[in-house]
mmJSON file of the N, C-alpha and C atoms, coordinates in Angstrom:
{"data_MODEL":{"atom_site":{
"group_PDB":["ATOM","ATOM","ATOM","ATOM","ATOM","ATOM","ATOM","ATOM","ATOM","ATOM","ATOM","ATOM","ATOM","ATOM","ATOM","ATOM","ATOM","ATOM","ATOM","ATOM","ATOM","ATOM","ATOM","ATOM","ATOM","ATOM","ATOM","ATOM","ATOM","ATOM","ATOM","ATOM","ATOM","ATOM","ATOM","ATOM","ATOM","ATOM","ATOM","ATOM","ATOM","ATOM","ATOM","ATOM","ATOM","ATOM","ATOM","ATOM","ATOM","ATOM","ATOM","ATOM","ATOM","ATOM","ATOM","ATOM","ATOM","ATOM","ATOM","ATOM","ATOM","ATOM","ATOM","ATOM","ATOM","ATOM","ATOM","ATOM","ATOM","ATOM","ATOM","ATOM","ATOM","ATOM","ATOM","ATOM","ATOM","ATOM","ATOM","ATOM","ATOM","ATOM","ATOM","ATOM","ATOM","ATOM","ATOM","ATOM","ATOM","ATOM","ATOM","ATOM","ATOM","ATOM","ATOM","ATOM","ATOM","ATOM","ATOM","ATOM","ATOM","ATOM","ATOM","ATOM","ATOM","ATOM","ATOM","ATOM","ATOM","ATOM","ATOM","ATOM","ATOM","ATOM","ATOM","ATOM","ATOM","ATOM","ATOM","ATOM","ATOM","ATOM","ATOM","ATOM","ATOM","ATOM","ATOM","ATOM","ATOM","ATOM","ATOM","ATOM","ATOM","ATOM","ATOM","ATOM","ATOM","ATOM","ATOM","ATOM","ATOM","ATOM","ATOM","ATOM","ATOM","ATOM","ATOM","ATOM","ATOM","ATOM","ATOM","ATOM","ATOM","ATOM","ATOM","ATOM","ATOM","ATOM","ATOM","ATOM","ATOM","ATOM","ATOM","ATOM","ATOM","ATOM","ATOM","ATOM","ATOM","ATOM","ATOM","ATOM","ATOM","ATOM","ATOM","ATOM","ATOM","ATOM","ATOM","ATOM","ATOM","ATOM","ATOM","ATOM","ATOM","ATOM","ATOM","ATOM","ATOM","ATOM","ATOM","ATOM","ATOM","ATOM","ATOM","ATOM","ATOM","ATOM","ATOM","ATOM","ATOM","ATOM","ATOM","ATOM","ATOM","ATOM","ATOM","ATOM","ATOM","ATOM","ATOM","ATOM","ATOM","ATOM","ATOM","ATOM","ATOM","ATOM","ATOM","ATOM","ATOM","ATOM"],
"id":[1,2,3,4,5,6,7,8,9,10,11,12,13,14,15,16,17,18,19,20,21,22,23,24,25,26,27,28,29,30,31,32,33,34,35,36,37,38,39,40,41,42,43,44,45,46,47,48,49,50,51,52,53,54,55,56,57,58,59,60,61,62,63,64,65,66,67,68,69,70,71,72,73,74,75,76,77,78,79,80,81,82,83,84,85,86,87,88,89,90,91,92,93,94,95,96,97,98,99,100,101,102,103,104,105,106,107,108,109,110,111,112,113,114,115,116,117,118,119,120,121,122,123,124,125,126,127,128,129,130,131,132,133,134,135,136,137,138,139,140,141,142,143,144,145,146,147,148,149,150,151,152,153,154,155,156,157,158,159,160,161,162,163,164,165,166,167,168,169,170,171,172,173,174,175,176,177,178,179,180,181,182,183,184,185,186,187,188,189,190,191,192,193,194,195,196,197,198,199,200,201,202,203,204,205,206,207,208,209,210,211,212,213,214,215,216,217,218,219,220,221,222],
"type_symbol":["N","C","C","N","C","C","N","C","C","N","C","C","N","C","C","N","C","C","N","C","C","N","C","C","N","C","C","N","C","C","N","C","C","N","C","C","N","C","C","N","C","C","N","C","C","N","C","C","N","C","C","N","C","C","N","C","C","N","C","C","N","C","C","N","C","C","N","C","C","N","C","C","N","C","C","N","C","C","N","C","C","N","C","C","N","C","C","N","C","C","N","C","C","N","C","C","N","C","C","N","C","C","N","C","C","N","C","C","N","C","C","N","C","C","N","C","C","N","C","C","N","C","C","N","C","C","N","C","C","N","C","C","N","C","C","N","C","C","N","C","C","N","C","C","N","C","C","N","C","C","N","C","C","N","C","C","N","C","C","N","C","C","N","C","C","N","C","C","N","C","C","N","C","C","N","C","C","N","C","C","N","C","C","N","C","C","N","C","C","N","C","C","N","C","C","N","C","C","N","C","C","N","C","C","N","C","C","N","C","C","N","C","C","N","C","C","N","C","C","N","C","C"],
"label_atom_id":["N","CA","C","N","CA","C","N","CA","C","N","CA","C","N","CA","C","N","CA","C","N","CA","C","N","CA","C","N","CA","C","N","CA","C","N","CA","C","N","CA","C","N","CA","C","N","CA","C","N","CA","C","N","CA","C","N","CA","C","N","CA","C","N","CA","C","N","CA","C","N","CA","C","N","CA","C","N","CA","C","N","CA","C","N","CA","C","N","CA","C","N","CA","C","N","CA","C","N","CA","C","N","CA","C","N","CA","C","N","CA","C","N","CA","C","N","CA","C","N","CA","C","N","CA","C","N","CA","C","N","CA","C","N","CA","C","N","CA","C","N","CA","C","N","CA","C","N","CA","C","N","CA","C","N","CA","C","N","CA","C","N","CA","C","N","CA","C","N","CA","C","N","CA","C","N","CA","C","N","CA","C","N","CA","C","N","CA","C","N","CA","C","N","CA","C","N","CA","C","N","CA","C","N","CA","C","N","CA","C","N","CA","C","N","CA","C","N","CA","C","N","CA","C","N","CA","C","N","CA","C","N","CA","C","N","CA","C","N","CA","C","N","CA","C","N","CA","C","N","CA","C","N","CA","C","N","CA","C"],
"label_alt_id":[null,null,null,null,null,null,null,null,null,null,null,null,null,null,null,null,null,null,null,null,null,null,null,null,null,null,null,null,null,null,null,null,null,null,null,null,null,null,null,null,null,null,null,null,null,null,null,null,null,null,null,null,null,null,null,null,null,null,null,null,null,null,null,null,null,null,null,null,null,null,null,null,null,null,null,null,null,null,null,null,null,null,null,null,null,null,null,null,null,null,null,null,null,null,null,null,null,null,null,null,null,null,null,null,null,null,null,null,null,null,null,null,null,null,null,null,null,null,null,null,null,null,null,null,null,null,null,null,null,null,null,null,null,null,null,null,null,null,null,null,null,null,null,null,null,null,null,null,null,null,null,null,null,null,null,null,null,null,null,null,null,null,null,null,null,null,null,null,null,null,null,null,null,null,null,null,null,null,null,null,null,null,null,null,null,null,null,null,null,null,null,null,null,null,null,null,null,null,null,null,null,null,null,null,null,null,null,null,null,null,null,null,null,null,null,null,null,null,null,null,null,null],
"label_comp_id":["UNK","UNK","UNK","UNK","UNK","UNK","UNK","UNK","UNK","UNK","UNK","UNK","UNK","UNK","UNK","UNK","UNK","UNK","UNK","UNK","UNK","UNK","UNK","UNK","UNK","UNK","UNK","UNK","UNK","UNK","UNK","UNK","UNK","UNK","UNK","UNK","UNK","UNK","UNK","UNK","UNK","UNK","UNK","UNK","UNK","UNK","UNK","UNK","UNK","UNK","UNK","UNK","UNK","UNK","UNK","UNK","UNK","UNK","UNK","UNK","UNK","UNK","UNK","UNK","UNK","UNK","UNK","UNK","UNK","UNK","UNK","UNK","UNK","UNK","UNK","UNK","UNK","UNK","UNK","UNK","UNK","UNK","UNK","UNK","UNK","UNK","UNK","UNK","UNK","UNK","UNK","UNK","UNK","UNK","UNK","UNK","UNK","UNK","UNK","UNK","UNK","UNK","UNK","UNK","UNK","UNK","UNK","UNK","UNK","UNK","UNK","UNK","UNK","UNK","UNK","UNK","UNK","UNK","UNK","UNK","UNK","UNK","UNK","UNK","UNK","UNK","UNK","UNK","UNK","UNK","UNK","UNK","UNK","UNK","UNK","UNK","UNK","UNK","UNK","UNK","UNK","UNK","UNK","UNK","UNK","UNK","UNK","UNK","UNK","UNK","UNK","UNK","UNK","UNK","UNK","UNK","UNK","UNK","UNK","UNK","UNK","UNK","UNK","UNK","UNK","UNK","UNK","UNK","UNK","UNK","UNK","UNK","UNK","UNK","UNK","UNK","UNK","UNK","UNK","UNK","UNK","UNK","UNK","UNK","UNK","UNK","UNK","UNK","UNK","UNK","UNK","UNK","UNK","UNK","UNK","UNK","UNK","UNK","UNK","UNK","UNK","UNK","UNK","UNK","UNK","UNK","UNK","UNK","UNK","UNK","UNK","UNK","UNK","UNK","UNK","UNK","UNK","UNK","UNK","UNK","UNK","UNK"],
"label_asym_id":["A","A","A","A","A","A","A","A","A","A","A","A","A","A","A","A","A","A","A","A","A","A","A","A","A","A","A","A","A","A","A","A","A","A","A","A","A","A","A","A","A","A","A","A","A","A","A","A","A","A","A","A","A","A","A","A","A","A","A","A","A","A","A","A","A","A","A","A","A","A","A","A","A","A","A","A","A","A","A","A","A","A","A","A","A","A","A","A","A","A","A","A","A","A","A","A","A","A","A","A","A","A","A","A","A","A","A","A","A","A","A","A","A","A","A","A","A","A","A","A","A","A","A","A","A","A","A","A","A","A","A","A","A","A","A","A","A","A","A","A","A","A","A","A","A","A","A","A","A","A","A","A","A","A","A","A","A","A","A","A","A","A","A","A","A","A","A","A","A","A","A","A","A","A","A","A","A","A","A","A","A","A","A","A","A","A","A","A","A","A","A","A","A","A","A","A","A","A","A","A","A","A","A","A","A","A","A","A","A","A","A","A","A","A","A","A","A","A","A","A","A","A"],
"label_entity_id":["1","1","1","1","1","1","1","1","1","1","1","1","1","1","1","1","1","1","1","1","1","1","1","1","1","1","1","1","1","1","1","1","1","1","1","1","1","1","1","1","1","1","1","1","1","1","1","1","1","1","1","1","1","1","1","1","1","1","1","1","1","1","1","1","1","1","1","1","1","1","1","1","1","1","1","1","1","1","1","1","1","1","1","1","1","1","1","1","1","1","1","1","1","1","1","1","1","1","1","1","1","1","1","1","1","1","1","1","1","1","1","1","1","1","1","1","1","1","1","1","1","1","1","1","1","1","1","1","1","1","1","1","1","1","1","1","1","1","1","1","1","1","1","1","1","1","1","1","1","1","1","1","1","1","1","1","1","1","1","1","1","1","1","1","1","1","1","1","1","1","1","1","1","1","1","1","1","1","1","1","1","1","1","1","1","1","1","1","1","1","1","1","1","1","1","1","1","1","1","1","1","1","1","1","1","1","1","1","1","1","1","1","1","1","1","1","1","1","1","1","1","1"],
"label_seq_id":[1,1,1,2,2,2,3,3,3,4,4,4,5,5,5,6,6,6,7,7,7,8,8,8,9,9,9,10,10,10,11,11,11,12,12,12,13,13,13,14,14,14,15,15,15,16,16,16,17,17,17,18,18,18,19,19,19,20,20,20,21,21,21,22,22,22,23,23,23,24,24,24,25,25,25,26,26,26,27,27,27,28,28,28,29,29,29,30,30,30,31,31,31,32,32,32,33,33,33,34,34,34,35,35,35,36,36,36,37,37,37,38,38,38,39,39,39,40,40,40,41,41,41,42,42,42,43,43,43,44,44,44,45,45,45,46,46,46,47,47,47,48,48,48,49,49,49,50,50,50,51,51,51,52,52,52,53,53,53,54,54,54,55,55,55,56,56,56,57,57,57,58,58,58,59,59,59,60,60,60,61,61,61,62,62,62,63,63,63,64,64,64,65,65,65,66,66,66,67,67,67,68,68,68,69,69,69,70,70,70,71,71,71,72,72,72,73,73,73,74,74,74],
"pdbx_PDB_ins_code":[null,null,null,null,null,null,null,null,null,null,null,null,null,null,null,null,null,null,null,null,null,null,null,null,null,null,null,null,null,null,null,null,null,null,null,null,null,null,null,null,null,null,null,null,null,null,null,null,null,null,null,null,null,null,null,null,null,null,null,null,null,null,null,null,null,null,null,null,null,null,null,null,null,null,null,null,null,null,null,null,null,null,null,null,null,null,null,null,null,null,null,null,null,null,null,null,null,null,null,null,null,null,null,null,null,null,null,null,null,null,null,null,null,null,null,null,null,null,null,null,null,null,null,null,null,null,null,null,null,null,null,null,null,null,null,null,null,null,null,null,null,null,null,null,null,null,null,null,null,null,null,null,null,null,null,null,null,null,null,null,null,null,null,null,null,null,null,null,null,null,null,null,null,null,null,null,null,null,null,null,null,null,null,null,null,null,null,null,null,null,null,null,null,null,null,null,null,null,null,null,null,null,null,null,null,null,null,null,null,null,null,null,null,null,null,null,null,null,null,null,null,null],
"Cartn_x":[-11.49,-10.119,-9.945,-9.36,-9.176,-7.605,-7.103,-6.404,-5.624,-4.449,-4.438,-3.456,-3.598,-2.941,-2.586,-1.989,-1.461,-1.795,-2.654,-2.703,-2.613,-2.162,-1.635,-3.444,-2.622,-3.909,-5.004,-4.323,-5.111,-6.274,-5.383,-6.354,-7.707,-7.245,-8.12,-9.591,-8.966,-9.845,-11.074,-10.341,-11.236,-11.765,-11.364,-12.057,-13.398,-12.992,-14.133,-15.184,-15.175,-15.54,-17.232,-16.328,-16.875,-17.931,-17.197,-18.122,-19.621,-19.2,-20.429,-21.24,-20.245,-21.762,-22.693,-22.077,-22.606,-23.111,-23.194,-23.614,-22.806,-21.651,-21.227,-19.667,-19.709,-18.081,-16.964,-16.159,-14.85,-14.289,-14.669,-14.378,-14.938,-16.348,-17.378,-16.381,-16.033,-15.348,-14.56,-13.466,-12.267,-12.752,-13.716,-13.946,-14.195,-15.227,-15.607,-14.243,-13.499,-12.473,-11.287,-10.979,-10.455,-10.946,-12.411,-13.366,-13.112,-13.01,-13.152,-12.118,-10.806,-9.489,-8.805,-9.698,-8.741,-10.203,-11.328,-12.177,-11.165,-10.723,-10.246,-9.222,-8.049,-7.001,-7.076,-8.604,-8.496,-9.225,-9.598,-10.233,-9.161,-8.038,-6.871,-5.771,-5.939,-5.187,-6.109,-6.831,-7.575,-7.08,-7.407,-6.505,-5.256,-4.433,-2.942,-3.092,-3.441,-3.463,-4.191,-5.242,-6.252,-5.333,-5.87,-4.529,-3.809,-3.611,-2.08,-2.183,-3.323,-3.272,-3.093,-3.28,-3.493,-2.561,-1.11,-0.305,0.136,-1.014,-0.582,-1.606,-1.009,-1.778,-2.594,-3.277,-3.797,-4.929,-6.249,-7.204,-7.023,-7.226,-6.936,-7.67,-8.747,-9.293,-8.716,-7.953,-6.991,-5.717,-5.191,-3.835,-4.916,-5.883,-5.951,-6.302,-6.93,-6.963,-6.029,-4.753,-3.43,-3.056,-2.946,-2.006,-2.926,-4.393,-4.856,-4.538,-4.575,-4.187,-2.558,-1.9,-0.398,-0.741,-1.776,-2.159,-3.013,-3.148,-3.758,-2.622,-1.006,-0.111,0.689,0.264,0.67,1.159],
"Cartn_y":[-27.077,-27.299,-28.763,-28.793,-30.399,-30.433,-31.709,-32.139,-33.466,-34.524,-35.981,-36.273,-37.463,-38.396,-39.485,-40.118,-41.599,-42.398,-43.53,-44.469,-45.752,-46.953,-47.958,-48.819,-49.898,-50.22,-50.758,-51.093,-51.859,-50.552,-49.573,-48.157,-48.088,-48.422,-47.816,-49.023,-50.259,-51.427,-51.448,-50.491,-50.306,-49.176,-47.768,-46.714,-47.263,-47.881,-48.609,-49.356,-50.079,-50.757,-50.24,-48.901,-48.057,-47.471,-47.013,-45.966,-46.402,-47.918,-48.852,-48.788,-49.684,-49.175,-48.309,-47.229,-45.916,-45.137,-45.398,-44.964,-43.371,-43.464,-42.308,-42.337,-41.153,-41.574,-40.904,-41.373,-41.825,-39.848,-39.172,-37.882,-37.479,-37.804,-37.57,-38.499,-39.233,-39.851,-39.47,-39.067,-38.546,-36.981,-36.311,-35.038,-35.373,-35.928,-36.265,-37.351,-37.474,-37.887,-36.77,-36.438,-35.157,-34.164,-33.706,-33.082,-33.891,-35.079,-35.581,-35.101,-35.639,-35.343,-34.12,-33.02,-31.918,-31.398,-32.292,-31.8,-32.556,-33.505,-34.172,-33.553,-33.076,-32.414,-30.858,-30.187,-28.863,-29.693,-30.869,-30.776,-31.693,-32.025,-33.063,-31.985,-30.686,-29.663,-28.689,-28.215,-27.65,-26.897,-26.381,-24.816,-25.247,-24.7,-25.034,-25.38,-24.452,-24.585,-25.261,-26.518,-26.961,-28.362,-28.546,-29.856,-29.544,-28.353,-27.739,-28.434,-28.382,-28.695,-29.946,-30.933,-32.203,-32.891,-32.857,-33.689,-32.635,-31.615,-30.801,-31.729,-31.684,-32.496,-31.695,-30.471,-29.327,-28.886,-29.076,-28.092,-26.562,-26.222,-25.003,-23.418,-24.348,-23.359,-23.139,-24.276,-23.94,-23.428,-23.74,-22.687,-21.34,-21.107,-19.657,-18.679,-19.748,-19.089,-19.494,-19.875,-19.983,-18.687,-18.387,-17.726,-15.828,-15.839,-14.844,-14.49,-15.622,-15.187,-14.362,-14.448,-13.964,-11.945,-11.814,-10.317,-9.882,-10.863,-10.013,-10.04,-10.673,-10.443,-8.926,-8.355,-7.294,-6.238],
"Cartn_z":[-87.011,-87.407,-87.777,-88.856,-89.258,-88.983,-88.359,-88.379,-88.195,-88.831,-88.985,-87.904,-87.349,-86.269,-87.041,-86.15,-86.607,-85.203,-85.497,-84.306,-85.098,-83.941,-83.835,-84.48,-85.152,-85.925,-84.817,-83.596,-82.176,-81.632,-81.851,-81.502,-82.688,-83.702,-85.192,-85.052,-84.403,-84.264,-83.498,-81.996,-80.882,-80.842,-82.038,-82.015,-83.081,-84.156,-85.035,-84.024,-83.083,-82.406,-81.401,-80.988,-80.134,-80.853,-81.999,-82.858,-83.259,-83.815,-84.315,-83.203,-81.835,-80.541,-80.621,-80.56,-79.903,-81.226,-82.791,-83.371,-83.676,-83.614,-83.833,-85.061,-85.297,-86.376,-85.45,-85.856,-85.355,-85.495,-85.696,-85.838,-83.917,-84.036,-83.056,-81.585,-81.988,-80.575,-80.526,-80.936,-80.64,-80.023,-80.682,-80.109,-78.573,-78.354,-77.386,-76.021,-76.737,-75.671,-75.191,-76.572,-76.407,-75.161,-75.509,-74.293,-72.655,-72.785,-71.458,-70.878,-71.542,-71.178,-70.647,-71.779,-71.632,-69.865,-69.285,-68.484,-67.134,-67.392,-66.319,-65.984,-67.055,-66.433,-65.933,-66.294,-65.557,-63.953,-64.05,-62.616,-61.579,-62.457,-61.895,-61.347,-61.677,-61.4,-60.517,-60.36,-59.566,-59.23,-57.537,-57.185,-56.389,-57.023,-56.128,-54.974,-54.303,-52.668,-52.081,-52.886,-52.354,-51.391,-50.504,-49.776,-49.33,-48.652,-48.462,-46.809,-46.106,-44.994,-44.348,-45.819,-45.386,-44.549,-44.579,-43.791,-42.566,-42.017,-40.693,-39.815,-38.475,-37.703,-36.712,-37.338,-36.173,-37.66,-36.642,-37.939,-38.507,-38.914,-39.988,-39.02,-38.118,-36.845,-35.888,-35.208,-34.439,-34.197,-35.606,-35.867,-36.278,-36.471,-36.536,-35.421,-34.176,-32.938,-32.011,-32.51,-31.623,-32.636,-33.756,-34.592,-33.936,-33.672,-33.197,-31.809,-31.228,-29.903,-29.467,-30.649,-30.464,-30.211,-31.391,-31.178,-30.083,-29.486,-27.545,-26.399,-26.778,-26.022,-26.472,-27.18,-27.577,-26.618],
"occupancy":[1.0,1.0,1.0,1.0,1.0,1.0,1.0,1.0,1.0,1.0,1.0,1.0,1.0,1.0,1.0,1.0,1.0,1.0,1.0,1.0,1.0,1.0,1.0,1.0,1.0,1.0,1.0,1.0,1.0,1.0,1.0,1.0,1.0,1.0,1.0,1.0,1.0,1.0,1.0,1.0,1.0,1.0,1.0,1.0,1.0,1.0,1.0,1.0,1.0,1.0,1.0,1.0,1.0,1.0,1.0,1.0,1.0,1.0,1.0,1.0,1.0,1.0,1.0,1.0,1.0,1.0,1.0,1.0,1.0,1.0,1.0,1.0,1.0,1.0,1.0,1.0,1.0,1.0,1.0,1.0,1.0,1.0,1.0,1.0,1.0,1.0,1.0,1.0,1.0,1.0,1.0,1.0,1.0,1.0,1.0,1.0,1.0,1.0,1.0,1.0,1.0,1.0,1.0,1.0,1.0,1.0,1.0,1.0,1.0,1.0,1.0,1.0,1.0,1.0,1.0,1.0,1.0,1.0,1.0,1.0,1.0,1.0,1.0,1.0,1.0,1.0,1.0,1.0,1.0,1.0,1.0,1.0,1.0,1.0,1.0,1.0,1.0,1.0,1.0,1.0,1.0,1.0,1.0,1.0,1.0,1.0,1.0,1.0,1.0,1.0,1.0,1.0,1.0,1.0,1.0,1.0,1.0,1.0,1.0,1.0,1.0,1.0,1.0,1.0,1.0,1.0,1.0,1.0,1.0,1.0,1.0,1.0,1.0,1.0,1.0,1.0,1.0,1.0,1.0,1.0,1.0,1.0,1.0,1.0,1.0,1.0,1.0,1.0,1.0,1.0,1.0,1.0,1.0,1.0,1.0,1.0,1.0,1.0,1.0,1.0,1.0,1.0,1.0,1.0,1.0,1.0,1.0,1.0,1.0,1.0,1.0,1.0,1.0,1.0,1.0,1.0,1.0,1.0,1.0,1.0,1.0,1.0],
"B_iso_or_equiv":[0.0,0.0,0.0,0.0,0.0,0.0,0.0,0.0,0.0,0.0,0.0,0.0,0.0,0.0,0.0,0.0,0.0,0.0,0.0,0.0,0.0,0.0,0.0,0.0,0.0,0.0,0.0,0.0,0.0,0.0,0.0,0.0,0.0,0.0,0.0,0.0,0.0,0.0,0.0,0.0,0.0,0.0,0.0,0.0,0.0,0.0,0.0,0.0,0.0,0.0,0.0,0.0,0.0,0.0,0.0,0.0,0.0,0.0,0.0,0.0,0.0,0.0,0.0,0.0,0.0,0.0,0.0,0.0,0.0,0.0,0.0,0.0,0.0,0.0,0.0,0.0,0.0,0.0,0.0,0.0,0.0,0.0,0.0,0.0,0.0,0.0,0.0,0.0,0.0,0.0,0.0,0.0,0.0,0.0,0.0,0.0,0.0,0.0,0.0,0.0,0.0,0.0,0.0,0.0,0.0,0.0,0.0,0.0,0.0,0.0,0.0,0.0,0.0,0.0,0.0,0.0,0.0,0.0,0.0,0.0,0.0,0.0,0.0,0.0,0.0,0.0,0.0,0.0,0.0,0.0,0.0,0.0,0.0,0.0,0.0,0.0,0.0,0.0,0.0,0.0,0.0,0.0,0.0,0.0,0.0,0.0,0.0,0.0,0.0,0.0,0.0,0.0,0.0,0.0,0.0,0.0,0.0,0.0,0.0,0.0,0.0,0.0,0.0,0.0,0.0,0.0,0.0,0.0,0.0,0.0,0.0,0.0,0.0,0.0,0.0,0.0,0.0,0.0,0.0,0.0,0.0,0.0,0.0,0.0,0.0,0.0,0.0,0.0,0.0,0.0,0.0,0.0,0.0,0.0,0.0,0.0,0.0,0.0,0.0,0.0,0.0,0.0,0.0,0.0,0.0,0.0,0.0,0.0,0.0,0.0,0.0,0.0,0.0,0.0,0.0,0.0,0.0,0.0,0.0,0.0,0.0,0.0],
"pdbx_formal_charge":[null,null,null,null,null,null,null,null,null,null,null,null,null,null,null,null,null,null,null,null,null,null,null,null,null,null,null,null,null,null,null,null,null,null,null,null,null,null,null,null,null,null,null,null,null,null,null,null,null,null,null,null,null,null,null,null,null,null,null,null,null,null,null,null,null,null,null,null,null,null,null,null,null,null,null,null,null,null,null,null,null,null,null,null,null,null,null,null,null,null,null,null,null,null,null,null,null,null,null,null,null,null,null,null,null,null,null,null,null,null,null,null,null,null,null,null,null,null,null,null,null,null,null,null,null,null,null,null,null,null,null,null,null,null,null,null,null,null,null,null,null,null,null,null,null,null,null,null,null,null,null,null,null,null,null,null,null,null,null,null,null,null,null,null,null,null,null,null,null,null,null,null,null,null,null,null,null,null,null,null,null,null,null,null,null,null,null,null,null,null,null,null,null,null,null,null,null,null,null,null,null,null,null,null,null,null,null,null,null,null,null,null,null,null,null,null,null,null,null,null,null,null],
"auth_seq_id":[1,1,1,2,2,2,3,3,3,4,4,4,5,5,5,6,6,6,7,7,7,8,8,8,9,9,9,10,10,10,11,11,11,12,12,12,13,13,13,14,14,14,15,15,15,16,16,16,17,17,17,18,18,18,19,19,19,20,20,20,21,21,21,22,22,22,23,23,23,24,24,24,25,25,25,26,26,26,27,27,27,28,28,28,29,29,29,30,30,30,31,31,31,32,32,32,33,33,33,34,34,34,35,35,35,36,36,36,37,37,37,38,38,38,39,39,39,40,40,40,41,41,41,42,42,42,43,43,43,44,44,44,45,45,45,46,46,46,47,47,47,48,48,48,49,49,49,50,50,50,51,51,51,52,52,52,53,53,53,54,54,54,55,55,55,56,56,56,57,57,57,58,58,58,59,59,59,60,60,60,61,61,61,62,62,62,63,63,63,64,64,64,65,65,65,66,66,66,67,67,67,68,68,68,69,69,69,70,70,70,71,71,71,72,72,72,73,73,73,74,74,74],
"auth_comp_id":["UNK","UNK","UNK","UNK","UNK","UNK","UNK","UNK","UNK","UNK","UNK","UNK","UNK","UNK","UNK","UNK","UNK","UNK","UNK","UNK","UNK","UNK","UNK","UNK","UNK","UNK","UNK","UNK","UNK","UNK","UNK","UNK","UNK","UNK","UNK","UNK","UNK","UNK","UNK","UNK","UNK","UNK","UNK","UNK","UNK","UNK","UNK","UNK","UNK","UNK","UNK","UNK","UNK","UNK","UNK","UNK","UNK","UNK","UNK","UNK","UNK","UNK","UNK","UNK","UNK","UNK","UNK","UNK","UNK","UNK","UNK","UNK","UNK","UNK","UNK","UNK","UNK","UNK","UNK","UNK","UNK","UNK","UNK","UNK","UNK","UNK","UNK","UNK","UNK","UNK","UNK","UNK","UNK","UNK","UNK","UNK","UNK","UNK","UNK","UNK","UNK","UNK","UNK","UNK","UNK","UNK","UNK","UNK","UNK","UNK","UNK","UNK","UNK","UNK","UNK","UNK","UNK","UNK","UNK","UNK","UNK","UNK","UNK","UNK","UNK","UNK","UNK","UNK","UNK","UNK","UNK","UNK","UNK","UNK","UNK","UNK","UNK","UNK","UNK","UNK","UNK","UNK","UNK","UNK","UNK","UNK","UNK","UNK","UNK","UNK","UNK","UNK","UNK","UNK","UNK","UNK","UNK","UNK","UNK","UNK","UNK","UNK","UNK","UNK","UNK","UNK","UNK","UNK","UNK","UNK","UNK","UNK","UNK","UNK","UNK","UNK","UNK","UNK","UNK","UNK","UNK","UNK","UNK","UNK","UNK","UNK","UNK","UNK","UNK","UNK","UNK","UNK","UNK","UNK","UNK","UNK","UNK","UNK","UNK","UNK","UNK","UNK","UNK","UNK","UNK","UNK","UNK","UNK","UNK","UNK","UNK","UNK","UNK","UNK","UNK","UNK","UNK","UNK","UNK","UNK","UNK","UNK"],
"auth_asym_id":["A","A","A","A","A","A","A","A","A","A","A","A","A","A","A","A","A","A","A","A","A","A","A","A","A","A","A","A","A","A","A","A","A","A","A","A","A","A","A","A","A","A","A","A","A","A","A","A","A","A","A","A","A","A","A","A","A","A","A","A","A","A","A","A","A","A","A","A","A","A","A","A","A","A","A","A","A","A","A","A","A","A","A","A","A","A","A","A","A","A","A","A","A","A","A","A","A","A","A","A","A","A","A","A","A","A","A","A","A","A","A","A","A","A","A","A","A","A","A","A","A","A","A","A","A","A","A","A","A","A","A","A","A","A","A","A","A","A","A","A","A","A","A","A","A","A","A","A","A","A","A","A","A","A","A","A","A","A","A","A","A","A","A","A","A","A","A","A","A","A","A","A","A","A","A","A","A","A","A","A","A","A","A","A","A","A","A","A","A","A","A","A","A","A","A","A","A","A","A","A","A","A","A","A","A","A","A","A","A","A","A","A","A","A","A","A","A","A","A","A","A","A"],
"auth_atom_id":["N","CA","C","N","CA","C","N","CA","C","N","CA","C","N","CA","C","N","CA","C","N","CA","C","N","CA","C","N","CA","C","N","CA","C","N","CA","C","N","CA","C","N","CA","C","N","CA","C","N","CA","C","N","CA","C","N","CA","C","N","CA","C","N","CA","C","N","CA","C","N","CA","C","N","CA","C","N","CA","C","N","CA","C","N","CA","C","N","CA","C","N","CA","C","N","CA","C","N","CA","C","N","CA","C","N","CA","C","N","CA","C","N","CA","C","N","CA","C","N","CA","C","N","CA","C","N","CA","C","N","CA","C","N","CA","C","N","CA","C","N","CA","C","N","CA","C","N","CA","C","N","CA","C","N","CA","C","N","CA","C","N","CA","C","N","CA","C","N","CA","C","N","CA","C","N","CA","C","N","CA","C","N","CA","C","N","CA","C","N","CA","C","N","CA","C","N","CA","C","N","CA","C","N","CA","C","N","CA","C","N","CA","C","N","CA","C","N","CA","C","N","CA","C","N","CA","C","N","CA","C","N","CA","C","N","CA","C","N","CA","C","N","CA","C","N","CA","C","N","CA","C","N","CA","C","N","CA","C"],
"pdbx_PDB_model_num":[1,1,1,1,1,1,1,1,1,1,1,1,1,1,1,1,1,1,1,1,1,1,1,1,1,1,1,1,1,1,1,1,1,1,1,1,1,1,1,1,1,1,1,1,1,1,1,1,1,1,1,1,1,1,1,1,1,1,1,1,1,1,1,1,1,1,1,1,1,1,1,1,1,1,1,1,1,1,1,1,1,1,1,1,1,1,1,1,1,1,1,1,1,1,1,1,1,1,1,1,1,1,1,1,1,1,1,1,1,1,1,1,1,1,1,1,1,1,1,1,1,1,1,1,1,1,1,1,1,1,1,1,1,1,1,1,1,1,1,1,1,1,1,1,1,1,1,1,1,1,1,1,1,1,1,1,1,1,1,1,1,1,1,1,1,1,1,1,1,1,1,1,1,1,1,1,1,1,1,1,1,1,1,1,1,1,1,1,1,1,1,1,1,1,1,1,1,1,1,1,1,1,1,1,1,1,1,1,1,1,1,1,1,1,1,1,1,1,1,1,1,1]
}}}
């Protein structure tokens, strides 16, 4: 898919910049940042529930054998 942007000539300076480094065209870096970006935000989002426990002050084992022990007062 082709498609045009507009960046600030400070961007156009330091994407030229990069490109020369690294031997690549300015098509090839943008793909490749694009890629990083869209890798960072599936791993900046992760699974909802991951952390949920963090600000409880009881491990995740012990509320489950306080929360088991309720079904042997039965």
């Amino acid at each position: 898919m082709r498609t045009i942007i507009e960046l600030p000539d400070s961007q156009v300076e330091a994407l030229d910049a990069l490109c020369r480094h690294e031997g690549i065209s300015r098509a090839a870096a943008i793909r490749r940042a694009i890629g990083a970006h869209l890798k960072a935000e599936r791993t900046r989002r992760g699974d909802p529930a991951f952390g949920l426990w963090r600000a409880r002050h009881v491990s995740g084992l012990d509320y489950q054998r306080r929360a088991r022990r309720e079904w042997d007062h039965r």
